[in-house]
C-alpha positions as CSV (number, residue, x, y, z in Angstrom):
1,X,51.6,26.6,-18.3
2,X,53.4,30.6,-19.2
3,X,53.4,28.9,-22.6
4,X,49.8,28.6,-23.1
5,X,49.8,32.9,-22.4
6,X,51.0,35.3,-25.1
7,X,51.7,38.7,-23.9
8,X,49.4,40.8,-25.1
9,X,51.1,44.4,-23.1
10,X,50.2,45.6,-19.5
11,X,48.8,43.4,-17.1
12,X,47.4,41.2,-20.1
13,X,48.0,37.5,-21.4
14,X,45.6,35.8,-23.8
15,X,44.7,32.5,-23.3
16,X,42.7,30.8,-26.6
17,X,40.5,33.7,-27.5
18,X,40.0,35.4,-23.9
19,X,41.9,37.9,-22.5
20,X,42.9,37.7,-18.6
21,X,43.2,41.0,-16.9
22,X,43.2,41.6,-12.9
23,X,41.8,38.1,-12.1
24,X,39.1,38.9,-14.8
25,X,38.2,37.2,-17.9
26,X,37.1,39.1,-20.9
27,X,35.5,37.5,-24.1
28,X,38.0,38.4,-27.1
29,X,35.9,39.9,-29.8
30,X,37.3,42.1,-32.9
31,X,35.9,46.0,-32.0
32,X,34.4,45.5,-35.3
33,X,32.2,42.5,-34.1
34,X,31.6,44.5,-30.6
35,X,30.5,47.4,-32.4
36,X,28.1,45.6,-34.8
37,X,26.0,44.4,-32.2
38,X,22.7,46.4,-32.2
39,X,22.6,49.7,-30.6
40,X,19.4,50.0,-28.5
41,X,16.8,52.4,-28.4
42,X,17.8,56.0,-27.6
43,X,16.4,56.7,-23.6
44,X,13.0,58.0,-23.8
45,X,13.7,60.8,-21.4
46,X,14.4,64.6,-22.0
47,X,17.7,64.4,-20.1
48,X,20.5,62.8,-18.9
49,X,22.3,62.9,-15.9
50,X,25.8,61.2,-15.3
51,X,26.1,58.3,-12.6
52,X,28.9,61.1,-11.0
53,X,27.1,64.3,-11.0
54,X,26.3,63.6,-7.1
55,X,30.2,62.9,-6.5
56,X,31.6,66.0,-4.4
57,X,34.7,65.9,-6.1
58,X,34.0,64.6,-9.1
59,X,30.8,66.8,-9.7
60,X,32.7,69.7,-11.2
61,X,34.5,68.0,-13.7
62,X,31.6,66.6,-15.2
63,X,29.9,69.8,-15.5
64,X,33.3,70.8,-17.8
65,X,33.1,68.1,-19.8
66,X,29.0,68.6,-20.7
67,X,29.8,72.1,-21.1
68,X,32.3,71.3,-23.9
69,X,29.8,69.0,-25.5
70,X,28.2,71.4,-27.8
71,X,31.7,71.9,-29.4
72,X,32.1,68.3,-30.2
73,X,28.1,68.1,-31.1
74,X,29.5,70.9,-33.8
75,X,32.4,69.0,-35.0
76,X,30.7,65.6,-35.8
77,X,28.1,67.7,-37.4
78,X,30.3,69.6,-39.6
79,X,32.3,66.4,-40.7
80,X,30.0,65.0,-42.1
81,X,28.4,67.8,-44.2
82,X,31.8,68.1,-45.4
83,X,31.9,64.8,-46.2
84,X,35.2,64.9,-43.4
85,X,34.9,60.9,-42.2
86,X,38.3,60.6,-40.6
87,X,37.2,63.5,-38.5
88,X,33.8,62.3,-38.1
89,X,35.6,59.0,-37.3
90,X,37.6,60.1,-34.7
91,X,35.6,62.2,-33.1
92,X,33.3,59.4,-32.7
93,X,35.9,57.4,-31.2
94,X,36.9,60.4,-28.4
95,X,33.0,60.8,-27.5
96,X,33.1,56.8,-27.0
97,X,36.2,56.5,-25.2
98,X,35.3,59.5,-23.2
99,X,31.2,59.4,-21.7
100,X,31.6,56.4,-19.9
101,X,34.3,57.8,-18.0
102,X,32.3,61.0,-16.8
103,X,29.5,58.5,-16.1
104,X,27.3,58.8,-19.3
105,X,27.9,55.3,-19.4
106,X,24.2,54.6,-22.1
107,X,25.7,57.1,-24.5
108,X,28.8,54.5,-25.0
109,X,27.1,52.1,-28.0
110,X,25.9,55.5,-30.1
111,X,29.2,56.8,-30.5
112,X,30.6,53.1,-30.7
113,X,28.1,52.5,-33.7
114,X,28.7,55.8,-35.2
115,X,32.8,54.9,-35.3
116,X,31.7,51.9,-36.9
117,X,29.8,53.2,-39.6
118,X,32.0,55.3,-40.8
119,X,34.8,53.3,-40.4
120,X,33.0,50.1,-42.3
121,X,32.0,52.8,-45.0
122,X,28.4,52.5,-44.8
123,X,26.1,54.0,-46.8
124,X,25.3,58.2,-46.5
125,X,21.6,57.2,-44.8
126,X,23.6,54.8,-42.4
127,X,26.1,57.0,-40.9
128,X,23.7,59.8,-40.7
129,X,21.4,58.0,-38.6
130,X,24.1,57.0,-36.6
131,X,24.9,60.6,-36.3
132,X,21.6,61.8,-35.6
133,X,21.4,58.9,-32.7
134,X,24.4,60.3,-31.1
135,X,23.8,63.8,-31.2
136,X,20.3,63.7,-29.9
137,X,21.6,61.7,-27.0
138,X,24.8,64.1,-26.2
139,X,21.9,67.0,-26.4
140,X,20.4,65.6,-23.7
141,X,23.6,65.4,-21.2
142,X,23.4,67.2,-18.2
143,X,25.6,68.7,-15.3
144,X,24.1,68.3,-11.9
145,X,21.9,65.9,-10.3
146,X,17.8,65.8,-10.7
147,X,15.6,67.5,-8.6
C-alpha cells in the first residue's frame, strides 16, 4: 500500500488526486482552480471584527496587525498605479496568507482573487476591481470586540 503514496513533504502523501494530512483528506485542486471560484459578495456591514479579538492573549496581537493595515492598504494601492504587478502580486498573496490567521477569516477569497488576477494577467478593469474589493474590506477591519 506505501506505493500507492508519493511524498509530497511534511506530514503529506497524495493518494490519486487527494492529499492526506493529519487523518484528513483534502481535495487536490491547482491554486489557480481554487482561486477562480467566485468571490462572494463583500459583507454588508461597516466593520469587521476578527473571530480573536475576544482572546486574552491573542487580543493584542490582532490589534498590531489591523494597525499595520493601512500600510499594506497603501502598498497594493500604489502597485498598481505604478503599474508594479509583482508587488501588487505579492502583496496580495501576504494579505491572503496572513487574515485568516488573525481571524479575518471572510477577507481570505478577496486577496486570494486579487493574487489571481494579477497573476493570470487580467485585464486593467479586472484587477482593479479586484483591488477595490479587497481594500474596501481591509478598511473595514477592526481591533477589539463589538459593543
Amino acid at each position: 500500500m506505501a506505493s500507492d503514496f508519493a511524498c509530497l513533504g511534511s506530514g503529506e502523501r497524495q493518494l490519486s488526486q487527494e492529499v492526506v494530512k493529519c487523518g484528513a483528506t483534502h481535495s487536490r485542486f491547482s491554486p489557480k482552480e481554487k482561486e477562480k471560484t467566485v468571490t462572494p459578495a463583500v459583507p454588508n456591514t461597516d466593520v469587521l471584527y476578527s473571530s480573536l479579538a475576544s482572546d486574552p492573549d491573542l487580543g493584542e496581537i490582532v490589534e498590531m496587525f489591523v494597525d499595520e493595515m493601512p500600510d499594506r492598504i497603501s502598498t497594493l494601492i500604489e502597485s498598481f498605479d505604478q503599474g508594479d504587478m509583482e508587488t501588487l502580486r505579492r502583496t496580495a498573496h501576504q494579505i491572503k496568507g496572513a487574515v485568516g490567521g488573525y481571524g479575518f477569516n471572510q477577507i481570505t477569497p478577496y486577496a486570494a482573487k486579487l493574487e489571481a488576477s494579477v497573476r493570470d494577467n487580467e485585464s486593467e478593469t479586472q484587477i482593479r476591481e479586484s483591488l477595490d474589493a479587497l481594500t474596501d474590506l481591509c478598511k473595514k477591519m477592526r481591533a477589539g470586540t463589538p459593543d
